[in-house]
C-alpha positions as a Markdown table, in Angstrom:
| # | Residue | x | y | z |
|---|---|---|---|---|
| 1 | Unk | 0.0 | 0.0 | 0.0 |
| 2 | Unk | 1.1 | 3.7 | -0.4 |
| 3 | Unk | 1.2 | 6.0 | 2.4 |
| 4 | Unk | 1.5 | 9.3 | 1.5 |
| 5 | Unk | 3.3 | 10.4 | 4.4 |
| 6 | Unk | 6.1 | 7.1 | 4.9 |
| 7 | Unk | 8.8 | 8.5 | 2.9 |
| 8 | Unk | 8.8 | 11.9 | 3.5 |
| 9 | Unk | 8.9 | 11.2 | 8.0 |
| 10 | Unk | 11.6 | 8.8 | 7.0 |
| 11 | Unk | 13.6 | 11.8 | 4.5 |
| 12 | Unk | 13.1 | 14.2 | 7.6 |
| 13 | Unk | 14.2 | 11.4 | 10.8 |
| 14 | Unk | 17.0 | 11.1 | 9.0 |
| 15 | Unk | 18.8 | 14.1 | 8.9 |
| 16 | Unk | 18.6 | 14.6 | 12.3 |
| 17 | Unk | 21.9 | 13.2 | 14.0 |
| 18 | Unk | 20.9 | 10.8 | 16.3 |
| 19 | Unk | 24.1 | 8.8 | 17.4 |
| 20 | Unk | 24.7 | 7.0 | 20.8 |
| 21 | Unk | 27.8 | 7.3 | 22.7 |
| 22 | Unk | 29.0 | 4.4 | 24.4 |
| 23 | Unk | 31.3 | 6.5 | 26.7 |
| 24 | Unk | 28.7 | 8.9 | 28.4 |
| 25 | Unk | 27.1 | 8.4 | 31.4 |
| 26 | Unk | 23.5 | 9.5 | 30.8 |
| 27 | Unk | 20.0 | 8.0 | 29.7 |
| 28 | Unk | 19.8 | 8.6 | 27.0 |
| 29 | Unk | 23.7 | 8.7 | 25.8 |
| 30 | Unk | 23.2 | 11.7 | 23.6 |
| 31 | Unk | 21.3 | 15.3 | 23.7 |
| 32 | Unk | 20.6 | 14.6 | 20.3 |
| 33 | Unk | 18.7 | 11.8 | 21.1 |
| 34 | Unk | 16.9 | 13.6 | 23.8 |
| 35 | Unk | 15.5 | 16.2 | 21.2 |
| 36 | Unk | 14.7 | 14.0 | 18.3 |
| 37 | Unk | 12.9 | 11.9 | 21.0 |
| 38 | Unk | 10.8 | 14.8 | 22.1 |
| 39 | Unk | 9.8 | 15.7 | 18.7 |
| 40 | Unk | 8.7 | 12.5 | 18.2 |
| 41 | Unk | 6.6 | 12.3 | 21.4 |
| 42 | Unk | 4.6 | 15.8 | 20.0 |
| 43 | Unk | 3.9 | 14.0 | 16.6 |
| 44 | Unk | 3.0 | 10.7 | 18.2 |
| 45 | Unk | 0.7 | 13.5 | 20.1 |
| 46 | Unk | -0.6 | 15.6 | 16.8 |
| 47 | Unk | -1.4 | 12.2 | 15.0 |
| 48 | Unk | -3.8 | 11.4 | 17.7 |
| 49 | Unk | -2.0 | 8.9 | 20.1 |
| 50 | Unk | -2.4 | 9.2 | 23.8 |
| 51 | Unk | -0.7 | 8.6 | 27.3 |
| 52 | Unk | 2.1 | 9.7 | 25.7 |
| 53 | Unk | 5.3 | 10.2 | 27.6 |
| 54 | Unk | 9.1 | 9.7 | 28.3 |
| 55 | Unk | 9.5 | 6.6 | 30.8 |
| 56 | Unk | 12.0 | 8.2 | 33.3 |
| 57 | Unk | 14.4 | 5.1 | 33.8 |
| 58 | Unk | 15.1 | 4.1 | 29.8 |
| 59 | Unk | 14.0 | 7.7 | 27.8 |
| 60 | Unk | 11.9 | 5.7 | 25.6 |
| 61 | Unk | 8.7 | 7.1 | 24.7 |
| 62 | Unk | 5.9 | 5.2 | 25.1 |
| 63 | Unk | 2.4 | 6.1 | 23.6 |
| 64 | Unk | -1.0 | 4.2 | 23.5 |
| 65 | Unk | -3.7 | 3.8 | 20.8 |
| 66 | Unk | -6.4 | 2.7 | 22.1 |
| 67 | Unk | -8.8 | -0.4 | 20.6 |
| 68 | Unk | -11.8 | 0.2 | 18.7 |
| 69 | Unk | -13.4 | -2.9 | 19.8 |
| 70 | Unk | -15.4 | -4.3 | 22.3 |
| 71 | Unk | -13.9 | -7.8 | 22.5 |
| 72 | Unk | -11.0 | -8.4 | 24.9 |
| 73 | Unk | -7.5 | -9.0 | 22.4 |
| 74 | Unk | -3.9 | -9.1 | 23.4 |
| 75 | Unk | -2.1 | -5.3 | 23.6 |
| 76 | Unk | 0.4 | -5.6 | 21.1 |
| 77 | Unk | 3.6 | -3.8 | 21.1 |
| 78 | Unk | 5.8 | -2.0 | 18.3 |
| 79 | Unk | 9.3 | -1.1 | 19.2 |
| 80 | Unk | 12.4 | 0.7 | 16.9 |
| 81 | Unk | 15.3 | 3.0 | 18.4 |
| 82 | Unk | 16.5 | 6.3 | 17.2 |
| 83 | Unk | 20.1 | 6.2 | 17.5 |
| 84 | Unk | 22.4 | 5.2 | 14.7 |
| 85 | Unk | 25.4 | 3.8 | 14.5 |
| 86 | Unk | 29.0 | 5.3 | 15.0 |
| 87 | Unk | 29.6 | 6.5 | 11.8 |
| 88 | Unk | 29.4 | 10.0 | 9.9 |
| 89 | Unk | 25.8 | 11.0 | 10.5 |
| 90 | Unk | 26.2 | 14.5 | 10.4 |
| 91 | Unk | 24.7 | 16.2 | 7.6 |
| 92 | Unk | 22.7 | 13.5 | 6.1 |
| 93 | Unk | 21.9 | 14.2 | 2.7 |
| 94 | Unk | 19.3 | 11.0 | 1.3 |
| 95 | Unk | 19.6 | 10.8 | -2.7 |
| 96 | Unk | 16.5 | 9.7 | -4.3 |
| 97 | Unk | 16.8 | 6.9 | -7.2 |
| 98 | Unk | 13.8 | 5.8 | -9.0 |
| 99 | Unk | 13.0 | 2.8 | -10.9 |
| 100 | Unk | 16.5 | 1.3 | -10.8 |
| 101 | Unk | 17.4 | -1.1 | -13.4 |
| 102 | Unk | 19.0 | -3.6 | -11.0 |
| 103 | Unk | 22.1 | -3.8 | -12.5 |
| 104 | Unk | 23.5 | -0.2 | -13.1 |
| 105 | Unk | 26.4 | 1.1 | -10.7 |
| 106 | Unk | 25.2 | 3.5 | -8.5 |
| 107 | Unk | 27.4 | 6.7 | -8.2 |
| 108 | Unk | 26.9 | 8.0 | -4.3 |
| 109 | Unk | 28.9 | 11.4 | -4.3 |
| 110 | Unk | 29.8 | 13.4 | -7.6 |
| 111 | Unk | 33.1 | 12.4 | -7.9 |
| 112 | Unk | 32.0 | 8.7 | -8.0 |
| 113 | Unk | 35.0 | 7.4 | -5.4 |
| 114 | Unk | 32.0 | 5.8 | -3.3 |
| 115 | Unk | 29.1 | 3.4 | -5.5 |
| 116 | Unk | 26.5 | 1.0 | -4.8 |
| 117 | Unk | 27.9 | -1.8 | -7.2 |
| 118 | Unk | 25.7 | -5.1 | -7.6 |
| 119 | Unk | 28.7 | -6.8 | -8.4 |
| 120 | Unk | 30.2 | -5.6 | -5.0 |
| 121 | Unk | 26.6 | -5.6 | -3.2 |
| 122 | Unk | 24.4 | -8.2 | -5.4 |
| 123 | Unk | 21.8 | -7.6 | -3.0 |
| 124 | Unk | 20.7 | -4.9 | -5.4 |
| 125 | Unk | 19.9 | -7.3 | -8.0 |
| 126 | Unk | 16.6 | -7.8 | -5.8 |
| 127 | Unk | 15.3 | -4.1 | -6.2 |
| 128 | Unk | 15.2 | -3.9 | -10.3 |
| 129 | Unk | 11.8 | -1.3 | -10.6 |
| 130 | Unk | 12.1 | 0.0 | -7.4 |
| 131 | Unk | 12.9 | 3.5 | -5.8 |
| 132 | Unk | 16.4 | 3.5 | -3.7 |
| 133 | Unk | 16.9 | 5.7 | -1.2 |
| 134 | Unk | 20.6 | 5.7 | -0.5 |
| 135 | Unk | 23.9 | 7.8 | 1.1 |
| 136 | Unk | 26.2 | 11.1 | -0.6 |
| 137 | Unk | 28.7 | 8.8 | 0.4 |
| 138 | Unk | 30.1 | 11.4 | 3.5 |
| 139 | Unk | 27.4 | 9.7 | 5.7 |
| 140 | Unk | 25.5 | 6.5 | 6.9 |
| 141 | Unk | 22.0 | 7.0 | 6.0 |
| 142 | Unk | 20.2 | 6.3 | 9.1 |
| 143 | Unk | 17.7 | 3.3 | 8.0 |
| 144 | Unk | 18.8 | 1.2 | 11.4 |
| 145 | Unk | 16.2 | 2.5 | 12.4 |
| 146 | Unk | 14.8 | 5.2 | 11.4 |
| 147 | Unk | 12.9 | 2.8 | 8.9 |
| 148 | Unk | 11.1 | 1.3 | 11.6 |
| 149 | Unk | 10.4 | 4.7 | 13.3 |
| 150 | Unk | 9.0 | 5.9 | 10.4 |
| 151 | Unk | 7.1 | 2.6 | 9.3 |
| 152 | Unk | 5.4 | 2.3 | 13.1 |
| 153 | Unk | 4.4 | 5.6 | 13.3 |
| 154 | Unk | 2.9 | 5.6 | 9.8 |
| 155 | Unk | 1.2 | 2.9 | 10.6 |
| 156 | Unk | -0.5 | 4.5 | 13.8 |
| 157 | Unk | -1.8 | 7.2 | 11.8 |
| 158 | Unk | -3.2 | 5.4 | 9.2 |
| 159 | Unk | -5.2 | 3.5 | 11.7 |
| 160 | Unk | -6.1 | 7.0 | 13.2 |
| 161 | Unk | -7.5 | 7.9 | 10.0 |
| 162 | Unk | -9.2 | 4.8 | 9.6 |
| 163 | Unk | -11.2 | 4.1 | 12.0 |
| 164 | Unk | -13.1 | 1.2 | 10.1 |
| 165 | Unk | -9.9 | -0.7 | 10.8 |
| 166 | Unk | -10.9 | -2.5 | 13.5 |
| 167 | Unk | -7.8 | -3.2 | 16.1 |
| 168 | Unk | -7.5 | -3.5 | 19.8 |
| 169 | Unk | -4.7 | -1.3 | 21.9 |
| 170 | Unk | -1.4 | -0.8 | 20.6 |
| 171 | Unk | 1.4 | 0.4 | 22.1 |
| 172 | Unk | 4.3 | 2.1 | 20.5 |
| 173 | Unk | 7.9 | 2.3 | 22.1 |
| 174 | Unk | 10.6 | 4.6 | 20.5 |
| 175 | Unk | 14.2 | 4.1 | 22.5 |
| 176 | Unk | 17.5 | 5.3 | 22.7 |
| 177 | Unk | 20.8 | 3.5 | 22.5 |
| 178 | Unk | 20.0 | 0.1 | 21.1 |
| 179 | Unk | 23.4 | 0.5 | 18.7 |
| 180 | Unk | 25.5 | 0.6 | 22.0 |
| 181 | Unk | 23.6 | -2.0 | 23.3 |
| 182 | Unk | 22.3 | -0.2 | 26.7 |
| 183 | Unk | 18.6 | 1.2 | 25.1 |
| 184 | Unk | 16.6 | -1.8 | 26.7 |
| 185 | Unk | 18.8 | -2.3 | 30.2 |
| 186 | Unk | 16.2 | 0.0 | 31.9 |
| 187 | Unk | 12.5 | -1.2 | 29.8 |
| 188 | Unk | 9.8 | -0.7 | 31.7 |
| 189 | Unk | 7.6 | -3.5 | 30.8 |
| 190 | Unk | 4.6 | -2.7 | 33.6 |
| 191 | Unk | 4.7 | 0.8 | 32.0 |
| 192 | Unk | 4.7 | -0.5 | 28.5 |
| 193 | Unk | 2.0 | -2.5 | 28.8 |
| 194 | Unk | 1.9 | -5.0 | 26.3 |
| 195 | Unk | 1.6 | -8.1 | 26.3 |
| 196 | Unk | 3.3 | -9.2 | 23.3 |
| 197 | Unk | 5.8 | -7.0 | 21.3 |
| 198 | Unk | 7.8 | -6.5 | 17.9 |
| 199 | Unk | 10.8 | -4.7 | 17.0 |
| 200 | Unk | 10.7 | -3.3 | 13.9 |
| 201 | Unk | 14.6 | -3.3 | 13.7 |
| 202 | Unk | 15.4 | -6.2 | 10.9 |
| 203 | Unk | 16.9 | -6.0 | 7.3 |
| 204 | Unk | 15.5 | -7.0 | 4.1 |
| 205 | Unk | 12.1 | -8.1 | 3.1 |
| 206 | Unk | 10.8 | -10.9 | 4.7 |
| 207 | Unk | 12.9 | -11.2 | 7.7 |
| 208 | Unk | 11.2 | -12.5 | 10.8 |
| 209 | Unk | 13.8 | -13.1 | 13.9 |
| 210 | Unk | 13.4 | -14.8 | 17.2 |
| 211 | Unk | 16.9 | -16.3 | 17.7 |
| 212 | Unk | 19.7 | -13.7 | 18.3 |
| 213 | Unk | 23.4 | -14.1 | 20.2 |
| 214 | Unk | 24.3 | -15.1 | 23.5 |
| 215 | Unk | 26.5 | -11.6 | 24.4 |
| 216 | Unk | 29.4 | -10.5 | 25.9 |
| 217 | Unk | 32.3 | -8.2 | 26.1 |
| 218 | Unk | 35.5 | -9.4 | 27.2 |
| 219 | Unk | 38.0 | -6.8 | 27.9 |
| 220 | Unk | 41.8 | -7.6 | 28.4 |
| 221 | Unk | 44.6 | -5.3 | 30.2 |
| 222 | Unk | 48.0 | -6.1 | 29.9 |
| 223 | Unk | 50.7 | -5.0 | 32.2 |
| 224 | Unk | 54.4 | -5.5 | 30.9 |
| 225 | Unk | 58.2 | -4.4 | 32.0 |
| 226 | Unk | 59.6 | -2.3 | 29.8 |
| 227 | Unk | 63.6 | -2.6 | 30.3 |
| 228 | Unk | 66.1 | -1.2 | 27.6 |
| 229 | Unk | 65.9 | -3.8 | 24.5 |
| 230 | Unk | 69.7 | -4.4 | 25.5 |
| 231 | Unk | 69.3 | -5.7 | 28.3 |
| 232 | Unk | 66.1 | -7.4 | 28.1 |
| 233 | Unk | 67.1 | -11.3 | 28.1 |
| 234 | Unk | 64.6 | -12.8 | 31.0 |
| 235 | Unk | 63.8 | -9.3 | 32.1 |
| 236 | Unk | 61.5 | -7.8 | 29.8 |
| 237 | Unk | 58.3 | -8.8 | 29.5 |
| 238 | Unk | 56.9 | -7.1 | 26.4 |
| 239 | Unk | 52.7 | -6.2 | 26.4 |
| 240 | Unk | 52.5 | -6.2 | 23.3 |
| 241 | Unk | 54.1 | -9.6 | 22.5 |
| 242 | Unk | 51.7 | -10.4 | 25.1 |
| 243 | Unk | 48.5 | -9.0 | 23.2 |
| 244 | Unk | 49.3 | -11.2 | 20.3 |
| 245 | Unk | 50.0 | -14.1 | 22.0 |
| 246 | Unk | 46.8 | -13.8 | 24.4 |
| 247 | Unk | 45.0 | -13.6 | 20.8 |
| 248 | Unk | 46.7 | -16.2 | 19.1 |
| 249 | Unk | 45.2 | -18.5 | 21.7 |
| 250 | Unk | 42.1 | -18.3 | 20.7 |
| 251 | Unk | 40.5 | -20.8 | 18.0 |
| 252 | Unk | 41.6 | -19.6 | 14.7 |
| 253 | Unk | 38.6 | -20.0 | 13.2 |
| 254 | Unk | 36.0 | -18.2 | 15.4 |
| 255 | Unk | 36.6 | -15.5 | 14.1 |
| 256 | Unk | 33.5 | -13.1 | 12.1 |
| 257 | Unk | 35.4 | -13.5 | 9.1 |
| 258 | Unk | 35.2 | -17.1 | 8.8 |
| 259 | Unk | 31.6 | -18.0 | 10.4 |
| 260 | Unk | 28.6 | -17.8 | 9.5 |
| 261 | Unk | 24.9 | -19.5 | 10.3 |
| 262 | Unk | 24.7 | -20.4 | 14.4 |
| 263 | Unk | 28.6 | -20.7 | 14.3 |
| 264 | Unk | 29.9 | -18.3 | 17.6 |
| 265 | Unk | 32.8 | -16.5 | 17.5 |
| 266 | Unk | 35.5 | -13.9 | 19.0 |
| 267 | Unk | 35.6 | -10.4 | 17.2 |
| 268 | Unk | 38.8 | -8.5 | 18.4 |
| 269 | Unk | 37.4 | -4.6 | 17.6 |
| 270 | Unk | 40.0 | -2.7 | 19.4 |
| 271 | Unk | 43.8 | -3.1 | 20.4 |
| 272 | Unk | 46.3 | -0.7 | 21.4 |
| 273 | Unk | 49.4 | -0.6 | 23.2 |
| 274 | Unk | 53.4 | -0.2 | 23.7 |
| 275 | Unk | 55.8 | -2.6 | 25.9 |
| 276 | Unk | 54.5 | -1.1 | 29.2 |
| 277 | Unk | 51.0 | -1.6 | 28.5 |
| 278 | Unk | 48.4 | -3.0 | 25.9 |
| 279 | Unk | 44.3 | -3.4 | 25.5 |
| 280 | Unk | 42.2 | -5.4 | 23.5 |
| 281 | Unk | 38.3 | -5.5 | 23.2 |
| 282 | Unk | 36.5 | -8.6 | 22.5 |
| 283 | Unk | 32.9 | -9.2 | 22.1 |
| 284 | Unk | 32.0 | -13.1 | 22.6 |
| 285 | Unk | 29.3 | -14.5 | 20.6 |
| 286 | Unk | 27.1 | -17.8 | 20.3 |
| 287 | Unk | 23.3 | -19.2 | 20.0 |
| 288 | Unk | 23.9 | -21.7 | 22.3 |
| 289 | Unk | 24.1 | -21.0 | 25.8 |
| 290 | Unk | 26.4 | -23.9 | 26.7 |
| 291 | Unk | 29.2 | -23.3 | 24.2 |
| 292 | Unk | 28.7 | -18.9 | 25.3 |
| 293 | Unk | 30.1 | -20.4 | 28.8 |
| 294 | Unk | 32.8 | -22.5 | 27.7 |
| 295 | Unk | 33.9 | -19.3 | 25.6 |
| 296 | Unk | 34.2 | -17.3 | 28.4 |
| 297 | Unk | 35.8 | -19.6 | 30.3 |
| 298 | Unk | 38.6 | -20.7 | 27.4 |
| 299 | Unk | 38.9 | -16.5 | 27.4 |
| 300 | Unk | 39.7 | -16.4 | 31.1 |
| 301 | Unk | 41.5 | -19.5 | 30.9 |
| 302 | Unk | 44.1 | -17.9 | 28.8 |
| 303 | Unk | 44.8 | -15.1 | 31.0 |
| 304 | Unk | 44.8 | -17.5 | 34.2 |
| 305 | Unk | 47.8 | -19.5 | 31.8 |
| 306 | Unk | 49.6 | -16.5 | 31.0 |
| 307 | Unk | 49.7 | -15.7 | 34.8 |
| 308 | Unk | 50.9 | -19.0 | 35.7 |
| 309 | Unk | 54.0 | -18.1 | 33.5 |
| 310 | Unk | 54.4 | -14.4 | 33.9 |
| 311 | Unk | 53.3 | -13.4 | 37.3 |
| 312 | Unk | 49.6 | -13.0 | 38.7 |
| 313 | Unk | 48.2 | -9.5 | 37.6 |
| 314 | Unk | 49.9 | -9.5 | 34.2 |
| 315 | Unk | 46.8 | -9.9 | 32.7 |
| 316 | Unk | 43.8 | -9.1 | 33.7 |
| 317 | Unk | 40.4 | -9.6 | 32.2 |
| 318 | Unk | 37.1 | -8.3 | 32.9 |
| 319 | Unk | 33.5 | -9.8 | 31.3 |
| 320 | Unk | 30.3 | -8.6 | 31.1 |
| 321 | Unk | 27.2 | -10.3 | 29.8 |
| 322 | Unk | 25.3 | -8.1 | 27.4 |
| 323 | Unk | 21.9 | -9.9 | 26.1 |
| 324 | Unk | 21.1 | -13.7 | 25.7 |
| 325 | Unk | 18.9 | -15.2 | 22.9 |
| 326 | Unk | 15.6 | -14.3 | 23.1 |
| 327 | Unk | 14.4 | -17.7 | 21.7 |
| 328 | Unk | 14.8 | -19.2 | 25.2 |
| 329 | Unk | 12.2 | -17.4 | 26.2 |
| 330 | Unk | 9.9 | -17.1 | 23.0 |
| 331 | Unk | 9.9 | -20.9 | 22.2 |
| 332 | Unk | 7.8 | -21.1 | 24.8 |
| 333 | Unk | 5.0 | -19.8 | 23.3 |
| 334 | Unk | 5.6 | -19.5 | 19.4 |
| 335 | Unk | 2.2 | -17.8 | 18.5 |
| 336 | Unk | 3.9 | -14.2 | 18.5 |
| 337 | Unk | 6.1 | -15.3 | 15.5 |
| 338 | Unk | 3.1 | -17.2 | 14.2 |
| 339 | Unk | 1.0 | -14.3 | 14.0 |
| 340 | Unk | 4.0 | -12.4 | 12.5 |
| 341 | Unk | 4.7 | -15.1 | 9.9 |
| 342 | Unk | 0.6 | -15.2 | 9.1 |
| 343 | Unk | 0.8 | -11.6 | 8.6 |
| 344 | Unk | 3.7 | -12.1 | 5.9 |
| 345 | Unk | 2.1 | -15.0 | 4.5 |
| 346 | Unk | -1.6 | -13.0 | 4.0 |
| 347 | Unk | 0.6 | -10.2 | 2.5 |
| 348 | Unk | 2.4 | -12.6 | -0.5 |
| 349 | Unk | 6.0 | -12.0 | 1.6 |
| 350 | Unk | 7.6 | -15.3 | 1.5 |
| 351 | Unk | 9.0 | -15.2 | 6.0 |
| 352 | Unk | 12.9 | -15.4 | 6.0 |
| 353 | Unk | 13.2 | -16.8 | 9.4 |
| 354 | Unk | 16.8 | -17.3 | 10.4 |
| 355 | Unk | 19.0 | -16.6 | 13.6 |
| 356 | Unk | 20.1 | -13.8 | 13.9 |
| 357 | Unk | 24.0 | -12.9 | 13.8 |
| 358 | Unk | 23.7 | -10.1 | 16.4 |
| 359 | Unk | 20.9 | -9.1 | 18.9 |
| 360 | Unk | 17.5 | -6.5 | 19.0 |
| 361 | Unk | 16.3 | -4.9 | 21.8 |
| 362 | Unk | 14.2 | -7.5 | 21.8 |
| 363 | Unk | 16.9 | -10.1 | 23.3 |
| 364 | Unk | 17.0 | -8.0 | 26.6 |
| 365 | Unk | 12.8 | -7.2 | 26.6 |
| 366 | Unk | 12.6 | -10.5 | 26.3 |
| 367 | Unk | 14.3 | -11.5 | 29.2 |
| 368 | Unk | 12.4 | -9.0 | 30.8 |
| 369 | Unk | 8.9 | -10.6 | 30.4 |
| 370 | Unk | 7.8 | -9.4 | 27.0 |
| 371 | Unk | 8.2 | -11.7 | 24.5 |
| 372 | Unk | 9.6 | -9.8 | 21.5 |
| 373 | Unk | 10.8 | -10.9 | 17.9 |
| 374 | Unk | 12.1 | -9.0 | 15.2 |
| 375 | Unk | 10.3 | -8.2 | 12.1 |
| 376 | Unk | 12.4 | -6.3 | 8.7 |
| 377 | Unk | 12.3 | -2.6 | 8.5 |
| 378 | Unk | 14.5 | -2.4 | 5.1 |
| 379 | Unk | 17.8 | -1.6 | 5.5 |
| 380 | Unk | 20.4 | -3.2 | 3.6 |
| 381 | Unk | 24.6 | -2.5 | 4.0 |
| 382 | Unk | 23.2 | -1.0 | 7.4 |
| 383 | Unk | 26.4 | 1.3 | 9.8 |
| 384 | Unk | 27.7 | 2.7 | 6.7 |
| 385 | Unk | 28.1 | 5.0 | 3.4 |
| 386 | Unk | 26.7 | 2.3 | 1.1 |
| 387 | Unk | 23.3 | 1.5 | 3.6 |
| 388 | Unk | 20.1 | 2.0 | 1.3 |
| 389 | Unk | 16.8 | 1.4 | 1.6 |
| 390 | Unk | 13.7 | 0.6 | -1.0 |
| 391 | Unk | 10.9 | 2.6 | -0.7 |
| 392 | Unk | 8.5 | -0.3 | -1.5 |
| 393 | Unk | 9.8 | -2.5 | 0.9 |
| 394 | Unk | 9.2 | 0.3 | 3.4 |
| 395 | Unk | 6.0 | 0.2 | 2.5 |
| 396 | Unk | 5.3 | -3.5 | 2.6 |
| 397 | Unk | 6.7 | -3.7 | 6.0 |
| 398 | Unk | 4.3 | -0.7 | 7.2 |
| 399 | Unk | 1.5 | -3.4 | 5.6 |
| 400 | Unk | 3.0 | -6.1 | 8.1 |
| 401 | Unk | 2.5 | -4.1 | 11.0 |
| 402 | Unk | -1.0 | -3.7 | 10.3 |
| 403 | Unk | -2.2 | -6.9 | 8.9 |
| 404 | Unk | -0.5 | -7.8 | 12.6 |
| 405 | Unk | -3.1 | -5.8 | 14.0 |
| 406 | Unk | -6.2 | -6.7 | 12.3 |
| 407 | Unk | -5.0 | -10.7 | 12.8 |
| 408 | Unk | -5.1 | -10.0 | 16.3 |
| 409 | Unk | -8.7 | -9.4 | 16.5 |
| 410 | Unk | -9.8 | -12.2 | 14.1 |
């Protein structure tokens, strides 16, 4: 369906700089966030919602639409974040393309250094006939998830403006810092008020996620001696030497680069260092709890090794859970993806259900008591310059969310 007012919310969310910050101390991370938030709390207000405010431990805003029915239904939730990733979002400048061919290179800035390429990104091959909305190339483009802000709230005031749509309450949730992974810590799920809920946070077409990551972040610190080079024989003990061995201990395979499907892994994102000191970030991933636990412990086991052989306190390590998969909890009661994967099905969307290589929101709300699966938004190449969108399949997934709704009271 066509909604006249989908693409042009999502052309305006997205110019707003909305990123988190995983280093500040406040909820929400960013100002930025604050005010876009608020904004979106008085349109959530003009378009007719109600009850709508900022839930003082999280900064989400929550707002309710009331049902239109007499019958007692399930309150169903819909969930996206604002923030975006940590990349160039300043000055976001969305370029339009219509009707593309599915096989032309797509020239981002002027100069054409930065292009959509389907032989580089064949996932463009899918989207021959339809309208692209992509990057400049100086910028991300903002569709994780400004899509599913835009899609959600479209959808609420369609069903403001049709009241013949039949549909019982709905509640919308629009949160902060999801891409740090800290937006849902603080969920209030008694203020929320749902009993069932969907993120509107997935990729292409079709997706439908209820399986994400088993989470943590492992953190190393690595104290050396640091003696002239000269005279180092049995003295020195050099951090970074250390770094690279503590690293090379790890299963070479488990890497990102070289798994894929439920295969877990350990993704070294930051090092640094000199002979006195060195630091390396890890975040720990698997879909099965067991083998998350034996990571951890093969990644403290290490250090505990090292210690053994170069004194206790040479290396130190420090890890913190971040989300568990959410299927533990919603395999206990799969009707919330069947309704989902009904919805598709009604709509002619073939349901892509896979595990997902990451985590929602959803993993931690989950946890908390409201069973909440994934469902696409659009995004493709998402945290970067070559992150596009198709405007159809923002439309299709604003048709999801309401053939969820009208299901619900069937």
């Amino acid at each position: 369906m066509k909604y006249a007012n989908l693409i042009p919310r999502f052309l305006k969310y997205v110019q707003v700089e909305t990123r988190s910050d995983e280093t500040s101390k406040t909820i929400p991370s960013t100002q930025t966030q604050v005010a876009f938030l608020k904004d979106l709390a008085n349109e959530l207000t003009e378009i007719g919602m109600t009850d709508v405010h900022v839930s003082p431990a999280s900064g989400y805003v929550f707002a309710t639409l009331p049902g239109n029915i007499k019958q007692t239904v399930p309150t169903i939730g819909f969930i996206s974040h604002v923030d975006t990733a940590d990349f160039n979002a300043h000055h976001v400048q969305p370029k339009i393309v219509d009707q593309y061919d599915g096989h032309s290179v797509i020239k981002l800035d002027a100069e054409g250094q930065y292009t959509l390429d389907p032989k580089v990104f064949p996932s463009l091959r899918k989207y021959q006939g339809q309208t692209l909305i992509t990057t400049d190339g100086s910028t991300l483009l903002g569709s994780d998830d400004k899509s599913g802000v835009a899609e959600i709230i479209t959808a609420m005031d369609y069903l403001v403006q049709h009241p013949e749509v039949k549909h019982g309450t709905i509640k919308v949730g629009l949160g902060p810092d999801e891409e740090i992974g800290t937006g849902a810590d603080h969920f209030d799920v008694a203020d929320f008020g749902a009993d069932f809920a969907y993120t509107v946070d997935g990729g292409p077409l079709g997706q439908l996620e209820y399986e994400t990551f088993n989470a943590a972040d492992g953190r190393v610190h690595i104290t050396g001696t640091n003696v002239h080079p000269g005279d180092a024989k049995d003295t020195m003990v050099n951090a970074n030497q250390l770094a690279i061995d503590f690293h090379n201990a790890l299963p070479a395979h488990d890497r990102p680069e070289k798994t894929a499907g439920r295969e877990g892994f350990f993704h070294l994102y930051k090092i640094s260092g000199d002979v006195d000191t060195a630091d390396l970030g890890y975040i720990i991933r698997d879909h099965d709890r067991d083998r998350f636990e034996s990571r951890k412990k093969l990644f403290q086991g290490i250090a505990d090794q090292m210690n053994r052989q170069y004194g206790d306190g040479t290396v130190k390590v420090t890890l913190k859970d971040q989300y568990y998969n959410m299927r533990e909890i919603i395999e206990k009661d799969m009707s919330v993806v069947e309704l989902a994967k009904q919805a598709m099905e009604d709509l002619g969307i073939k349901p892509d259900i896979a595990p997902v290589r990451g985590g929602t929101d959803g993993s931690k709300i989950s946890f908390l008591g409201l069973p909440t699966p994934n469902i696409f938004a659009g995004g493709e190449n998402m945290h970067g310059r070559f992150e596009y969108v198709s405007e159809q399949t923002m439309e299709k997934a604003t048709d999801v969310i309401l053939k969820i709704i009208t299901l619900n009271v069937k």
